[in-house]
C-alpha positions in Angstrom: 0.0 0.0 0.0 2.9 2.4 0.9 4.6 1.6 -2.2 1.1 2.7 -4.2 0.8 5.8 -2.6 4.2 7.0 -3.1 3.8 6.2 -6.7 0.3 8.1 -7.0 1.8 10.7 -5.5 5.0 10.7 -7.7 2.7 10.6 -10.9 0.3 13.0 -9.8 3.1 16.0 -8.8 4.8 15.2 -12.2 1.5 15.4 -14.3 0.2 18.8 -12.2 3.8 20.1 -11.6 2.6 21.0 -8.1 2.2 19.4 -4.9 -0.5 21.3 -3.3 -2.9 20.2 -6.2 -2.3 16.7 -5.6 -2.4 17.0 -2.1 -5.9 18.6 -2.3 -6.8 15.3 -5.0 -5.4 12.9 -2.5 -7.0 14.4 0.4 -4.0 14.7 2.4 -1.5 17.3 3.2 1.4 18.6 0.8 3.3 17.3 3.5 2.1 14.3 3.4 2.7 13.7 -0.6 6.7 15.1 -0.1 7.5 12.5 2.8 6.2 10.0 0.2 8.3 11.3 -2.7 11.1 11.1 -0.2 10.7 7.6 0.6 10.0 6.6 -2.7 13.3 8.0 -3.9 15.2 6.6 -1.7 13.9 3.0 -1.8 15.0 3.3 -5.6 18.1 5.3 -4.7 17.7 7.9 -7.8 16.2 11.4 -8.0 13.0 11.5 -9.5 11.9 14.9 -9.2 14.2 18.2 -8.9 12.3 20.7 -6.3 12.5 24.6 -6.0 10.1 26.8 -4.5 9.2 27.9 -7.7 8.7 24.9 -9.6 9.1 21.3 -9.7 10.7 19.2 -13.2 11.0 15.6 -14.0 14.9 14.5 -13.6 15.8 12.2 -16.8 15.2 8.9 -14.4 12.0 10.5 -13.3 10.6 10.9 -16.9 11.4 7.6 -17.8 9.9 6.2 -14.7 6.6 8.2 -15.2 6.1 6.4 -18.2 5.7 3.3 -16.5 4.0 4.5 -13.7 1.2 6.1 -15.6 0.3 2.9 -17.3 0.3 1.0 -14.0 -2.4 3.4 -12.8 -4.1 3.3 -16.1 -4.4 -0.6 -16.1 -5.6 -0.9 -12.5 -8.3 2.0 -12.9 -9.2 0.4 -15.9 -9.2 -3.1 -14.0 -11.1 -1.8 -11.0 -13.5 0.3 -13.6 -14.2 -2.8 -15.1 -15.7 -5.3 -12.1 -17.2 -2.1 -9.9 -21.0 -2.0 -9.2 -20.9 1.1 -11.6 -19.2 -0.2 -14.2 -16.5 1.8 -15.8 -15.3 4.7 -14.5 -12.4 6.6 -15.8 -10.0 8.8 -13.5 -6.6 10.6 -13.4 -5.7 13.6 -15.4 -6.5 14.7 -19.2 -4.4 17.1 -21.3 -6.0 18.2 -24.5 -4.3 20.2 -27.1 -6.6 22.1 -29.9 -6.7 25.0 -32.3 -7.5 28.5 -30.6 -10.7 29.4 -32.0 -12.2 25.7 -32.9 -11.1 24.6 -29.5 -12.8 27.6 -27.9 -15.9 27.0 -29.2 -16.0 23.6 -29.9 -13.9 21.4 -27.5 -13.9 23.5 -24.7 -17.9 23.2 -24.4 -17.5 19.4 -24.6 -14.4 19.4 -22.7 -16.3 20.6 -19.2 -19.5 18.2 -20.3 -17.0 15.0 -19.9 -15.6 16.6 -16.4 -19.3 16.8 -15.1 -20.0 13.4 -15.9 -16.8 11.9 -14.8 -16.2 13.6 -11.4 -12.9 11.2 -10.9 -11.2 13.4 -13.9 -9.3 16.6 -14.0 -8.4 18.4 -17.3 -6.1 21.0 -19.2 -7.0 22.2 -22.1 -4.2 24.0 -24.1 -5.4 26.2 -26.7 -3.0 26.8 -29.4 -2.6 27.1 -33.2 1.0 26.4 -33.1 2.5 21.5 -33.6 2.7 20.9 -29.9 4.6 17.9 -29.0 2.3 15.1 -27.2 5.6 13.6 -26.2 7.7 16.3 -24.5 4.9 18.8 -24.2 2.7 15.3 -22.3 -0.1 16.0 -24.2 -2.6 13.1 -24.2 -4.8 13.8 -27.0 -4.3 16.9 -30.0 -7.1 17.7 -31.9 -5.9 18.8 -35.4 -8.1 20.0 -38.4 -7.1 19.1 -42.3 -4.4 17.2 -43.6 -2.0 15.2 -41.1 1.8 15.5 -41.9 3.3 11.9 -41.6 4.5 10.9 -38.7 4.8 8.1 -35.8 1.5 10.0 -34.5 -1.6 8.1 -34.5 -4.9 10.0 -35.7 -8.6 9.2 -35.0 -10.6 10.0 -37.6 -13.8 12.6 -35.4 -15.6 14.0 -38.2 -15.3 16.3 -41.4 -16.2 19.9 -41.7 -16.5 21.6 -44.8 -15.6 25.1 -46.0 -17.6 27.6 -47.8 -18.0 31.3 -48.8 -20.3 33.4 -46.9 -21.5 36.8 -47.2 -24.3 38.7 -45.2 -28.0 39.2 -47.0 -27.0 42.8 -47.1 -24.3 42.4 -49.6 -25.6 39.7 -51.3 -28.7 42.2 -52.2 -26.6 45.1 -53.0 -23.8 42.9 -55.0 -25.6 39.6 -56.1 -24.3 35.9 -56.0 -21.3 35.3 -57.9 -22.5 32.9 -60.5 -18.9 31.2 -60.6 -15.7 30.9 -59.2 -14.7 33.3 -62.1 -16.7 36.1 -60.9 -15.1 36.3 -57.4 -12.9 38.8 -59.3 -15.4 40.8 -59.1 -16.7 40.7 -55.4 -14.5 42.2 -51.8 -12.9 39.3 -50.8 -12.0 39.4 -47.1 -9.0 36.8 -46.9 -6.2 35.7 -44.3 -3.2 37.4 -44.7 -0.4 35.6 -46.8 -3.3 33.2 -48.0 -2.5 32.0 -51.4 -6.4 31.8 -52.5 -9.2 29.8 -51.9 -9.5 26.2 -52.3 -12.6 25.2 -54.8 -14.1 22.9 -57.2 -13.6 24.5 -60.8 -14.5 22.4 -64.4 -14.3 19.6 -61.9 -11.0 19.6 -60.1 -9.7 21.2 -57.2 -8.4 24.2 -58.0 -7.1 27.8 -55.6 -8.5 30.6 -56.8 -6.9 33.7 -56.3 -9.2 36.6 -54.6 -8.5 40.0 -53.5 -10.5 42.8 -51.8 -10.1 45.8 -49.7 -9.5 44.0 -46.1 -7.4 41.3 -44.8 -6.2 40.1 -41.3 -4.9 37.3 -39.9 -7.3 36.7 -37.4 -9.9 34.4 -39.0 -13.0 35.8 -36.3 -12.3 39.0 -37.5 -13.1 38.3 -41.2 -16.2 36.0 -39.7 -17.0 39.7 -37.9 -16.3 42.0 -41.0 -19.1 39.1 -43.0 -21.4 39.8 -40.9 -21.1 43.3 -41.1 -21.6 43.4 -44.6 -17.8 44.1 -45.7 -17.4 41.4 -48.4 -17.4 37.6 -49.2 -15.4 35.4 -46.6 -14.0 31.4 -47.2 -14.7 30.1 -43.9 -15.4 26.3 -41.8 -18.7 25.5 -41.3 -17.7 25.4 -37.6 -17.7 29.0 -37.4 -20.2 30.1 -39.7 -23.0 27.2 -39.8 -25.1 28.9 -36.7 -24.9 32.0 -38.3 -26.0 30.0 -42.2 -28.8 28.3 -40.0 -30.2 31.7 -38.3 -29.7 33.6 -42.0 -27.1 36.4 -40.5 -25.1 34.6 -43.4 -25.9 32.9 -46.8 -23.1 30.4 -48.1 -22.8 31.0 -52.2 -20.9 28.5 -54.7 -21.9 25.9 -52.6 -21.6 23.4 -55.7 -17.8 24.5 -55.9 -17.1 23.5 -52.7 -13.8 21.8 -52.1 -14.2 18.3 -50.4 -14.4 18.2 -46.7 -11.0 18.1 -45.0 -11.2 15.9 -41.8 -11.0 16.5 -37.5 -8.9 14.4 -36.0 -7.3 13.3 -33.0 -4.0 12.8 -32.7 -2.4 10.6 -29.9 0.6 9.0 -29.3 -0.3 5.4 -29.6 -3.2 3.5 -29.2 -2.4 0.5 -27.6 -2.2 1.8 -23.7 -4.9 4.5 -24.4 -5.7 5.8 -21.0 -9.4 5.5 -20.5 -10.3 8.4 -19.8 -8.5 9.3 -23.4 -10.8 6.6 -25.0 -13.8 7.8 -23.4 -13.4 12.0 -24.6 -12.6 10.9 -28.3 -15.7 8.2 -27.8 -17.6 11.5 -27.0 -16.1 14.1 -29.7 -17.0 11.2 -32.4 -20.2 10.8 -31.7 -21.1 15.4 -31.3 -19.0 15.9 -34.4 -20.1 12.8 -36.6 -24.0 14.6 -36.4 -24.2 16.9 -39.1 -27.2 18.5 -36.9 -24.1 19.7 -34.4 -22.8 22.0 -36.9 -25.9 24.1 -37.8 -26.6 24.5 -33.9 -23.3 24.9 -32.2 -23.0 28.5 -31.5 
């Protein structure tokens, strides 16, 4: 029993990087969880954990050893989930990586929903538009729109989502619809900065066109923002714009040139030793995301 306590305790410090929080999940004192790092360093006779005031890192024996610790924990939750009166229960910690603004508004949501239904699990979400590392950065899960570089990652397939070109009723009754990719030549087209054009179906292969207009940012909710105020046409994910398509502040035009789909995925390490907890959120983002329903209601 000691020897399972210092090792919960050594797992939980190096996934939170503090000992107060793992304290308060153990229900003991931070006292109590450093006399148990103590002892379990010294029963292996190697430094585990290098401790400031400020901060606490994993020594190079310490990250190796996590490793394995981790997926002791995750086996015997999962072992204990499986034969208790309640069935399966997942526990531990969950870190999930994602896109700023489709993380914002559609894993964040989802993210709290699978905390309040499994009270045994605490999460980080990291919002970010930059490749984390699942490795180094101990990311469980990444969530990762479009085309997957190749890699030693494994992805899970969660849904599609299309793209298409929006513009508010107001400009569409004071400009019309462009009747085909040629005419977007003639319309304000409010693009990303740097964006090379926009991706579309033309004579029946996938083609960028090139656009141009009197605005540009690199902030994709701004051009969402400058649509719905009329400024132009904007090439944006259904994500973003389908609540606004389904309440008629936009209408999507050249919807018959629309590229193909590009797919959401999530991206984990491996998926042999998939924590359950892991298993479970994915489980939960495939079946919101696989509804094309979701799409046209999520705000």
């Amino acid at each position: 029993m000691d020897q399972f306590k210092q090792i919960s305790a050594f797992v939980g410090v190096a996934s939170r990087g503090n000992m107060s929080a793992t304290a308060r999940a153990e229900g003991v004192t931070p006292a109590i969880i450093g006399r148990r790092l103590d002892a379990l360093e010294e029963r292996l006779g190697v430094k585990l954990l290098l401790r400031t005031t400020r901060r606490i890192s994993l020594t190079f024996e310490g990250a190796a050893f996590l490793e394995d610790c981790q997926r002791i924990l995750r086996e015997l939750a999962d072992a204990e989930g499986a034969v208790s009166l309640g069935g399966i229960r997942p526990g531990g910690h969950l870190n999930i990586s994602a896109p700023a603004g489709f993380g914002r508004r559609h894993v964040a949501p989802l993210l709290s929903r699978f905390i309040e239904d499994n009270p045994e699990v605490t999460a980080r979400l990291d919002l970010s538009d930059r490749m984390v590392d699942l490795l180094d950065e101990n990311v469980d899960c990444a969530i990762r729109i479009g085309d997957l570089a190749d890699s030693s990652l494994i992805s899970i397939r969660l849904g599609e989502m299309q793209r298409v070109i929006v513009a508010s009723p107001a400009y569409i009754d004071k400009f019309a619809v462009p009747p085909a990719p040629s005419f977007l030549s003639e319309h304000n087209c409010l693009s990303l900065r740097q964006q090379r054009g926009w991706t579309l179906r033309v004579d029946g292969e996938v083609k960028v066109v090139k656009v141009g207009g009197s605005l540009e940012c690199n902030d994709g909710a701004v051009l969402h923002d400058w649509a719905l105020a009329g400024k132009g046409l904007a090439w944006r994910s259904l994500w973003e714009v389908g609540a606004d398509i389904a309440a008629g502040r936009l209408v999507s035009v050249l919807d018959d040139c629309a590229a193909p789909p590009v797919g959401i995925h999530a991206v984990v390490a491996q998926r042999r030793h998939l924590p359950l907890r892991v298993r479970l959120f994915i489980d939960l983002l495939k079946t919101i995301w696989r509804d094309p329903a979701y799409w046209q209601a999520a705000t």
